[in-house]
N, C-alpha and C positions, 0 to 999 in steps of 0.2 A: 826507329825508322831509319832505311837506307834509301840514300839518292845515287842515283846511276843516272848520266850518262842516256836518253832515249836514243835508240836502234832500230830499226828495223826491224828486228828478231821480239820487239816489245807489241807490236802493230794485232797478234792476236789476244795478247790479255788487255789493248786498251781499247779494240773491240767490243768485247765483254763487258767493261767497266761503260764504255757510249751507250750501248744496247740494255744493261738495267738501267742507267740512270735516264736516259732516255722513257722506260716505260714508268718508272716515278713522275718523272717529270709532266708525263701526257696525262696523272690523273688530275692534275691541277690545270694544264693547259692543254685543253683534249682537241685543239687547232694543229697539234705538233704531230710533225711527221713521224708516221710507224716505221720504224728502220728494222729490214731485217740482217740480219747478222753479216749478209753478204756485201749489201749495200754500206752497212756501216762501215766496213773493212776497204772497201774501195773507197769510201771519202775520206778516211784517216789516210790511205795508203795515196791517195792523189795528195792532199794536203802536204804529208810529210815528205813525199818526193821534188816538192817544191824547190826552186835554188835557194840555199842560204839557211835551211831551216835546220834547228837546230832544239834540243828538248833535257827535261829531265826525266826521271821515273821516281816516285815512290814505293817502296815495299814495307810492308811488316810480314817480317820473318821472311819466307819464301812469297807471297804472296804480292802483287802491284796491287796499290791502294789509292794510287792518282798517278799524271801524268802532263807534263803541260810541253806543250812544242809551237813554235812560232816562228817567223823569221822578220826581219827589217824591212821594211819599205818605203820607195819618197813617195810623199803626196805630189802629185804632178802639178796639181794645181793649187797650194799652200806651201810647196818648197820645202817642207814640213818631214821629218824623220820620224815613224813610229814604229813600235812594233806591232804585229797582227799574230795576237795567240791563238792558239787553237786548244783546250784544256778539258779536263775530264772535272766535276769538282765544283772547281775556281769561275767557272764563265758560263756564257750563257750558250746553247744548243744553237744547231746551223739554223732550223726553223727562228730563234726567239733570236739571233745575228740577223737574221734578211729581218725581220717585222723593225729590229731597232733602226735600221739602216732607209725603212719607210717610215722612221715616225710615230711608230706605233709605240705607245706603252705599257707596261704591267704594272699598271697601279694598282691592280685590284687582287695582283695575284701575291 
């Protein structure tokens, strides 16, 4: 496995990777947004244009096999330093972020 560096020029194969894993993911949690291909590349591409954001890639061989990018942020009101990832993989989809973010949980998933 090779790590590179995420790029901008990485933003159509981790498309690809949001967009299958996304339609796995919706046969288990069929609540979750249908992204299509277009849409998914504008919210990876608004994300990653974010200040500060910064990523890896994984490959095997020629192929990206994940990807994680994030950047730092304070809590305004905890004072608090964390990071906020954005990942292919590793974390959980924008729909299954906003449900965490109200409370909601997947215990049964």
């Amino acid at each position: 496995m090779i790590f590179k560096y995420f790029a901008k020029e990485h933003l159509e194969d981790a498309t690809h990777l949001f967009v299958e894993r996304q339609k796995r993911e919706k046969q288990h949690l069929p609540f979750l947004k249908d992204f299509l291909p277009s849409d998914a590349k504008q919210a990876l591409s608004e994300e990653w244009s974010k200040p500060d954001t910064k990523g890896i890639v994984a490959f095997q061989g020629e192929r990206m096999v994940g990807y994680l990018f994030g950047r730092t942020e304070v809590s305004k009101e905890r004072g608090r330093v964390g990071f906020e990832p954005y990942m292919y993989r590793f974390s959980r989809s924008i729909d299954e972020r906003i449900a965490w973010t109200k409370g909601e949980s997947f215990k049964n998933v």
